[in-house]
Backbone as CSV, one residue per row, in Angstrom:
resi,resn,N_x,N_y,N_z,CA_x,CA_y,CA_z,C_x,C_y,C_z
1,UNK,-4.853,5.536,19.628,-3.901,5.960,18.608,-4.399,5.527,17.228
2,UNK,-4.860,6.276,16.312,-4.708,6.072,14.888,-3.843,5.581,14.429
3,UNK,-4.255,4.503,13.524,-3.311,3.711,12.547,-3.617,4.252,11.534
4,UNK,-2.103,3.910,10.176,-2.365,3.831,9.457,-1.897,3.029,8.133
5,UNK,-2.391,2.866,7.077,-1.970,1.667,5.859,-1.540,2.213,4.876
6,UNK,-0.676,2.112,4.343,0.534,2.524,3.214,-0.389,1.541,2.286
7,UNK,-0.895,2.148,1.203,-0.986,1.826,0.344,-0.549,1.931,-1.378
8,UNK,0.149,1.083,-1.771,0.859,1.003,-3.362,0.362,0.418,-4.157
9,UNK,0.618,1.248,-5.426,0.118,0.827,-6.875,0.457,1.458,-7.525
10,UNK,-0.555,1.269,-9.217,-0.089,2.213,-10.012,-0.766,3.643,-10.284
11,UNK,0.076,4.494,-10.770,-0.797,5.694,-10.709,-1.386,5.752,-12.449
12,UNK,-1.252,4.288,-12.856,-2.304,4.219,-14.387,-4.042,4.739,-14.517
13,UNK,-4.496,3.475,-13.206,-5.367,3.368,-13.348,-6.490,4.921,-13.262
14,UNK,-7.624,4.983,-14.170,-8.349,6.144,-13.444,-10.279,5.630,-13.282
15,UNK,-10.853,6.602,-12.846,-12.411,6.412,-12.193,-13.159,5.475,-13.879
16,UNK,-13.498,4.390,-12.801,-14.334,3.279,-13.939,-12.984,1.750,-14.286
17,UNK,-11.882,2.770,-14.075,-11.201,1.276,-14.378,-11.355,0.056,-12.844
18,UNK,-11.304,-0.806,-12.760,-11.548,-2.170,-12.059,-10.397,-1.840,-10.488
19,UNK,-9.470,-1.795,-11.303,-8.083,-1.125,-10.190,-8.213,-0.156,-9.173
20,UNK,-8.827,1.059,-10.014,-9.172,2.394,-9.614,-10.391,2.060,-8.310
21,UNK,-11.511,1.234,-8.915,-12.255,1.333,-7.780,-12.228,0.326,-6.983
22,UNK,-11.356,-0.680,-6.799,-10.525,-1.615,-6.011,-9.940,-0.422,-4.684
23,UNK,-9.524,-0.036,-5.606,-8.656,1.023,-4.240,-9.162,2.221,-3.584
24,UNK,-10.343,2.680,-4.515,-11.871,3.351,-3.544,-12.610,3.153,-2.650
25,UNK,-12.633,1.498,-3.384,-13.450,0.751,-1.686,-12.335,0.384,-0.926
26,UNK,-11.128,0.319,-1.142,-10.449,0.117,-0.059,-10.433,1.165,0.942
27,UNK,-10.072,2.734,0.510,-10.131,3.824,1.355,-11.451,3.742,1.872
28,UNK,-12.498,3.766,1.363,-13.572,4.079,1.925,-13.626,3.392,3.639
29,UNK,-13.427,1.344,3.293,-13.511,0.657,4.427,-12.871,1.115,5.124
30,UNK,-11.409,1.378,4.727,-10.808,1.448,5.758,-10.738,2.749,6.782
31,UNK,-11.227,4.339,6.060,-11.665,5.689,6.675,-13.238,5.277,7.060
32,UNK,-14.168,4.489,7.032,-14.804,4.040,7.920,-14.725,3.874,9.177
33,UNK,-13.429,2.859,9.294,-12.613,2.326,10.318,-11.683,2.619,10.961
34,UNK,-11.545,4.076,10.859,-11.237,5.309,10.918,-9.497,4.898,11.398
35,UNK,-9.226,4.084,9.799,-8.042,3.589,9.746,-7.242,4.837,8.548
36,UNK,-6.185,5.823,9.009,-5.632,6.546,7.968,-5.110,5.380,6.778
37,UNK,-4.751,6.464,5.745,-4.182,5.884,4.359,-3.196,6.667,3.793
38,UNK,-2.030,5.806,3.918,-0.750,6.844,3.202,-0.758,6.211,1.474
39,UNK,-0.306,6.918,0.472,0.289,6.667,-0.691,1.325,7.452,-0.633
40,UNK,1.528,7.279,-1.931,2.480,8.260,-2.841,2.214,9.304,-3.210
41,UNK,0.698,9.702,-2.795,-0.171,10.914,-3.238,-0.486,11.338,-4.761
42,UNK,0.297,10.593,-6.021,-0.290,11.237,-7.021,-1.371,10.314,-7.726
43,UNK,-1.399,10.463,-8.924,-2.983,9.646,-9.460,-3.046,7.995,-9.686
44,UNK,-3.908,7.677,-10.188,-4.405,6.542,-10.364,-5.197,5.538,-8.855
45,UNK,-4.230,4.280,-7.876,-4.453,3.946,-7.486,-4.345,5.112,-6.350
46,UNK,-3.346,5.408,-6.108,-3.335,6.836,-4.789,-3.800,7.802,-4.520
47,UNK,-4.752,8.221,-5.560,-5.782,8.996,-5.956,-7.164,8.258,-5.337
48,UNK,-7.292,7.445,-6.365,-8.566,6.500,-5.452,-8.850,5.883,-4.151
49,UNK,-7.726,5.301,-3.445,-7.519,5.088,-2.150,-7.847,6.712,-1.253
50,UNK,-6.800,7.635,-2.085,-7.345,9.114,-0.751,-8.962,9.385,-0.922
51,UNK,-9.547,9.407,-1.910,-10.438,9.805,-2.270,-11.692,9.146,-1.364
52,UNK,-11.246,7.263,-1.606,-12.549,6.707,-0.411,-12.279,7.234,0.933
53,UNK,-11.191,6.728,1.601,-10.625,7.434,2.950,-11.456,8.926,3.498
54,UNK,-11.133,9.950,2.440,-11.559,11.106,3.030,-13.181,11.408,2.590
55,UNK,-13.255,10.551,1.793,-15.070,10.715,1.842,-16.040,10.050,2.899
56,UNK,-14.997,9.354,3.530,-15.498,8.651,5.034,-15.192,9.254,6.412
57,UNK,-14.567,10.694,5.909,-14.163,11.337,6.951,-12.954,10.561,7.582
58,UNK,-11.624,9.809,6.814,-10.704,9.784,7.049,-9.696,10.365,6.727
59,UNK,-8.296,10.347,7.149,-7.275,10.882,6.771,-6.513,10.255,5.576
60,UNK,-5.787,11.284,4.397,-5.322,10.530,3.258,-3.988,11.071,3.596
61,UNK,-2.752,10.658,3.705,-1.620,11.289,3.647,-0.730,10.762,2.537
62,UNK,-0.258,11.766,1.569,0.293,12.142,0.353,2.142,12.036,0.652
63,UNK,2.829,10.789,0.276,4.406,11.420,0.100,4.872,11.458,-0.975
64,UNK,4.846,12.329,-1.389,5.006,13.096,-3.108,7.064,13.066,-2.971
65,UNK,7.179,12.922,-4.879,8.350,13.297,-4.866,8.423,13.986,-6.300
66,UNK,9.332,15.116,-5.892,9.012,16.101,-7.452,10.081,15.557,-8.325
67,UNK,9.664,14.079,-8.983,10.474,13.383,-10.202,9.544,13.405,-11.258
68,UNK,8.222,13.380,-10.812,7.175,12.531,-11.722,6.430,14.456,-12.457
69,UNK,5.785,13.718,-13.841,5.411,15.293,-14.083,3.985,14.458,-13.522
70,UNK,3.317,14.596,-12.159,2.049,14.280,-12.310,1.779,14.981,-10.437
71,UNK,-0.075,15.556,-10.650,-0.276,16.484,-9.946,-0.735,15.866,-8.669
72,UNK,-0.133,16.115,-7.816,-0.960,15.718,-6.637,-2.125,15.200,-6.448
73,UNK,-2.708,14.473,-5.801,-4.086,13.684,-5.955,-4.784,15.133,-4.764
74,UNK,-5.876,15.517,-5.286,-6.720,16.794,-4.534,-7.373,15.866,-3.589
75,UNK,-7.835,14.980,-2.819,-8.550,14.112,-1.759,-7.299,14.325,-0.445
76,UNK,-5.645,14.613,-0.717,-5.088,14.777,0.818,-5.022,15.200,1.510
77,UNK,-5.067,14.949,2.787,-5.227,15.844,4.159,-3.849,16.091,4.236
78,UNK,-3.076,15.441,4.154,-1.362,15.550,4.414,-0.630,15.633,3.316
79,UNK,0.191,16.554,2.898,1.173,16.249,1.774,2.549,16.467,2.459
80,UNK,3.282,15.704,1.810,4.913,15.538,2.580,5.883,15.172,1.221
81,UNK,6.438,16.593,0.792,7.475,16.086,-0.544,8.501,16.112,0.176
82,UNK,8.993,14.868,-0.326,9.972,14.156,0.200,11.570,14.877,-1.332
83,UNK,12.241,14.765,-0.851,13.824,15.303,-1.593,13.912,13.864,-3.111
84,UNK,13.694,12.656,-3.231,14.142,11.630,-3.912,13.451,10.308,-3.574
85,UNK,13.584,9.678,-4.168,13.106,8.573,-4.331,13.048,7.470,-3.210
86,UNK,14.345,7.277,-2.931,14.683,6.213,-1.215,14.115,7.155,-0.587
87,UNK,13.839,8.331,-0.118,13.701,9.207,1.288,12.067,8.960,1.127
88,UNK,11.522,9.046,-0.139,9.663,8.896,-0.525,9.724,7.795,0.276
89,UNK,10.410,6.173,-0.309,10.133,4.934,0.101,9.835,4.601,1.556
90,UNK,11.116,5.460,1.604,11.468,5.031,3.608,10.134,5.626,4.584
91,UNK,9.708,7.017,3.574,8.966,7.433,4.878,7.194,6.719,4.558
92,UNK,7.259,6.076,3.105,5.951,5.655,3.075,6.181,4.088,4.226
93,UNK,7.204,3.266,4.095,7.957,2.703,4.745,7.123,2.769,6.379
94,UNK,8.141,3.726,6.550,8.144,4.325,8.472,6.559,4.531,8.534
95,UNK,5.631,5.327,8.121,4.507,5.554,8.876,3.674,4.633,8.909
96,UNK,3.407,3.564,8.171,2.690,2.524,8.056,2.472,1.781,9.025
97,UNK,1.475,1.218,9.937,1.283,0.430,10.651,0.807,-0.926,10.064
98,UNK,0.814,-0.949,8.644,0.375,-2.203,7.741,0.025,-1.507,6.260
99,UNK,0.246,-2.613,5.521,0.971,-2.192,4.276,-0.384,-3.122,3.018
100,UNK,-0.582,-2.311,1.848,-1.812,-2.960,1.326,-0.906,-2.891,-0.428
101,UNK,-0.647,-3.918,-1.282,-0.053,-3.615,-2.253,-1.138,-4.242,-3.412
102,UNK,-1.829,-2.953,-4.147,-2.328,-3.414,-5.573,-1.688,-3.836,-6.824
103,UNK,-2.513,-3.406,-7.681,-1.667,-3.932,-8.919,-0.928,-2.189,-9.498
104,UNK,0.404,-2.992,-9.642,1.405,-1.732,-10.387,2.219,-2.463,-10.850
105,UNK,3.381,-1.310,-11.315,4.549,-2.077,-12.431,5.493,-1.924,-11.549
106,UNK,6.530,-1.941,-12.002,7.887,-1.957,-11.192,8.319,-1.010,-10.063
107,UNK,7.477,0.715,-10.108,7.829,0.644,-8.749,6.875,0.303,-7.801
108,UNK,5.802,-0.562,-8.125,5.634,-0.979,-7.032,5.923,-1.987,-6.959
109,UNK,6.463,-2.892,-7.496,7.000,-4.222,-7.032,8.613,-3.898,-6.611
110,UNK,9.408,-2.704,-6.344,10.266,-1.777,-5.563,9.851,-1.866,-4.397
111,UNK,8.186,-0.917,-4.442,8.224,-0.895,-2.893,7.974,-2.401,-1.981
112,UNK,7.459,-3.187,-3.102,6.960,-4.586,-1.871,8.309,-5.241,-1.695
113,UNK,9.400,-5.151,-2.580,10.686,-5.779,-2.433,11.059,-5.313,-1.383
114,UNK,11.022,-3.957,-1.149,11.520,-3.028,0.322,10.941,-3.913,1.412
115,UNK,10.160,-3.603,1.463,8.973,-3.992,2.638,9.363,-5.520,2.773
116,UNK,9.643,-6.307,1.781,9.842,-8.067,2.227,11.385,-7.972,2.744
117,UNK,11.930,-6.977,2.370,13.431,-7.464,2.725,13.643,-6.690,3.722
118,UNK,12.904,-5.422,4.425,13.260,-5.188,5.562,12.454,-6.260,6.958
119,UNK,11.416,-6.782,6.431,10.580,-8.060,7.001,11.862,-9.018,7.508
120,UNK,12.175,-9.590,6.177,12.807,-10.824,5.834,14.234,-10.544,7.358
121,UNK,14.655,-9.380,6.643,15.901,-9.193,7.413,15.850,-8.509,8.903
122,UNK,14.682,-8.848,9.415,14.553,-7.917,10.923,14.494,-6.822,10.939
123,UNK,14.528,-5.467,9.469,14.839,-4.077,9.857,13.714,-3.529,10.171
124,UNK,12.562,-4.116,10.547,11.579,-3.518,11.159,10.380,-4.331,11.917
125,UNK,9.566,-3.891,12.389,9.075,-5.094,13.028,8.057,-5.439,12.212
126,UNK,7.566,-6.807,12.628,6.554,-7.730,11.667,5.077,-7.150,11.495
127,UNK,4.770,-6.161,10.402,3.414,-5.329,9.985,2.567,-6.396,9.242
128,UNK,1.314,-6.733,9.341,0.494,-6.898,8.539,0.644,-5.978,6.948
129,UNK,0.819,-7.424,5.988,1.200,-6.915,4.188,0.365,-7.665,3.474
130,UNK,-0.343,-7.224,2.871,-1.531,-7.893,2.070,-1.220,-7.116,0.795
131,UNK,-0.885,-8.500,-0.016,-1.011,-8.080,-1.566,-2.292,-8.478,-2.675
132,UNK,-2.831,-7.885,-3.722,-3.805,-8.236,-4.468,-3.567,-8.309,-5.597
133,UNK,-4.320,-8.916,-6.939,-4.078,-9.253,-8.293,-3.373,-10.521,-8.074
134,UNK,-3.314,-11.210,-9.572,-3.289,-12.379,-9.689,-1.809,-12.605,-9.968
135,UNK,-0.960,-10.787,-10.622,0.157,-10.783,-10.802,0.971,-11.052,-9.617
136,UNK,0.656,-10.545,-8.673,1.344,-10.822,-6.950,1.402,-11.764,-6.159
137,UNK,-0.058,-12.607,-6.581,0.004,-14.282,-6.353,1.294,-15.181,-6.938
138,UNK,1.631,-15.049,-8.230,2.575,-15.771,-8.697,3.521,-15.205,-8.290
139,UNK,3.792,-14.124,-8.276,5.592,-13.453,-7.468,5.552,-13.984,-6.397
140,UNK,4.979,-14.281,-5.326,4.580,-14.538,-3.787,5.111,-16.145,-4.420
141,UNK,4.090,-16.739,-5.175,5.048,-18.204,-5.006,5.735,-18.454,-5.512
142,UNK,6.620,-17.818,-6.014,7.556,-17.614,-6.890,8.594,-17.468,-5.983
143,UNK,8.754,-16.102,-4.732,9.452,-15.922,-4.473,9.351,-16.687,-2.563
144,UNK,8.105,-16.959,-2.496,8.091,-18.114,-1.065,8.476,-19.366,-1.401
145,UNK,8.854,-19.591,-2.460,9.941,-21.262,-2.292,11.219,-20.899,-2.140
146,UNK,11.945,-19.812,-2.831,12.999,-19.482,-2.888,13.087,-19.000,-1.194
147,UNK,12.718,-18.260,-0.577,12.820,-17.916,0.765,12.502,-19.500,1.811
148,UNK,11.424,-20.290,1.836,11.550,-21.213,1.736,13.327,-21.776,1.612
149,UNK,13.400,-22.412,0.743,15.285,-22.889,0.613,16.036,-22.091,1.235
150,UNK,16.057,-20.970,1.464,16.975,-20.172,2.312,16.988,-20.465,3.364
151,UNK,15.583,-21.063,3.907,15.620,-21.255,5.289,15.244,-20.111,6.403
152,UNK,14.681,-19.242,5.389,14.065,-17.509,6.124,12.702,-17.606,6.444
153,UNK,11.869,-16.676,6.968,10.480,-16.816,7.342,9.457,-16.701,6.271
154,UNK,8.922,-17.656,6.296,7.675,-17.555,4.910,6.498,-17.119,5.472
155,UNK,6.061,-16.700,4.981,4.654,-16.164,5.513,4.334,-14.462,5.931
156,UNK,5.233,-14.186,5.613,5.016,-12.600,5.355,4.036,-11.596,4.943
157,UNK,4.363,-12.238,3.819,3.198,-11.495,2.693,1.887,-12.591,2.624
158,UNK,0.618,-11.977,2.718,-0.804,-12.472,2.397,-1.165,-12.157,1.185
159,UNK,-1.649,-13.192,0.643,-2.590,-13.036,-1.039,-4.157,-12.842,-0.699
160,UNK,-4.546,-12.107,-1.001,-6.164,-12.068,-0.853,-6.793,-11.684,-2.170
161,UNK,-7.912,-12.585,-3.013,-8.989,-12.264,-3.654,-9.517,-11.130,-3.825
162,UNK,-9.929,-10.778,-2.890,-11.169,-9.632,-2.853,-10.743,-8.523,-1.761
163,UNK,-10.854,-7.468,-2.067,-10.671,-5.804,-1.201,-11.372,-6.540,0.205
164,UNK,-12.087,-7.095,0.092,-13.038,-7.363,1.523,-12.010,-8.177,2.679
165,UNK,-11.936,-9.105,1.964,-10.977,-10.046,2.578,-9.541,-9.059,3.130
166,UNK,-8.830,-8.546,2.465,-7.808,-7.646,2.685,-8.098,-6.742,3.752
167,UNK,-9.568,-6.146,3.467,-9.785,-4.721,4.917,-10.119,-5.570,6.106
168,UNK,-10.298,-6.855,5.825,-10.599,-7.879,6.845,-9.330,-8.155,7.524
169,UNK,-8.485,-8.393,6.934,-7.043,-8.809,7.475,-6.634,-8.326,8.791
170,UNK,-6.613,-6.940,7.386,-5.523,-5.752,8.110,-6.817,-5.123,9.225
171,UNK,-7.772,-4.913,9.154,-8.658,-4.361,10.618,-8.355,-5.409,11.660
172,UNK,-8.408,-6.560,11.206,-8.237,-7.623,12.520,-7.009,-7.105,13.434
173,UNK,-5.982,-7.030,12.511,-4.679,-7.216,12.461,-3.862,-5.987,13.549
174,UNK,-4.708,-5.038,12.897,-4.554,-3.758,13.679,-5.232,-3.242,15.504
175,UNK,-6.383,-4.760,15.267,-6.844,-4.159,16.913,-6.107,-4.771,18.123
């Protein structure tokens, strides 16, 4: 059975920025590893992620929502427009067999809030979540003391350095 990794970010970044090809070599390793890759399907980081994926002869699957004025990323094998915003989340959400979060602004720190609080709260079962940037390190300990004092499960979310370390994780993670 094919897996596959939901990957989030921003759709700022483009080809040459640091971000952009962060999330190139991520698709690439991971359609190597003939691990699929879901986004959000439009540009920047979701662009670059489909783009390595299917140049490795993997699958990129696209869940688009017609809010944004921005064009589909051309690298997807799958596109799926979703009606709104929660219905995008849920189904980038649902197909994921493990979850990879770059650097973005607020909705993606939306979607990792999703993802920790359906963790946190049992609504799904326990996926391999690897976050990157230095901005996600400090939210992570920021928000693992506070979970911590609650007395809830810490250790959820992984911080990793380097794309390598991350396709390392999540390949382990997945066999």
């Amino acid at each position: 059975m094919t897996k596959t990794v939901t990957v989030f970010g921003s759709s700022i970044p483009r080809l040459g920025d640091v971000e952009y090809d962060n999330a190139y070599k991520l698709g690439k390793i991971l359609g190597e590893k003939k691990i699929n890759v879901c986004s959000g399907g439009h540009q920047g980081i979701m662009d670059a992620v489909s783009k390595g994926a299917t140049e490795t002869g993997g699958e990129a699957i696209g869940i688009t929502v017609n809010l944004f004025s921005s064009t589909p990323s051309r690298y997807l094998t799958k596109h799926i427009e979703c009606a709104n915003l929660f219905e995008r989340i849920g189904k980038l959400v649902e197909i994921a067999d493990a979850f990879v979060i770059l650097k973005g602004g607020t909705g993606t720190l939306l979607e990792l809030a999703v993802i920790w609080e359906y963790l946190n709260k049992g609504l799904m079962e326990e996926k391999p979540v690897a976050v990157h940037g230095d901005m996600w390190k400090e939210i992570l300990n920021i928000m693992e003391k506070q979970i911590e004092f609650e007395k809830r499960k810490t250790g959820l979310i992984k911080y990793y350095d380097t794309i390598e370390e991350i396709t390392d994780y999540i390949i382990n993670s997945l066999q």
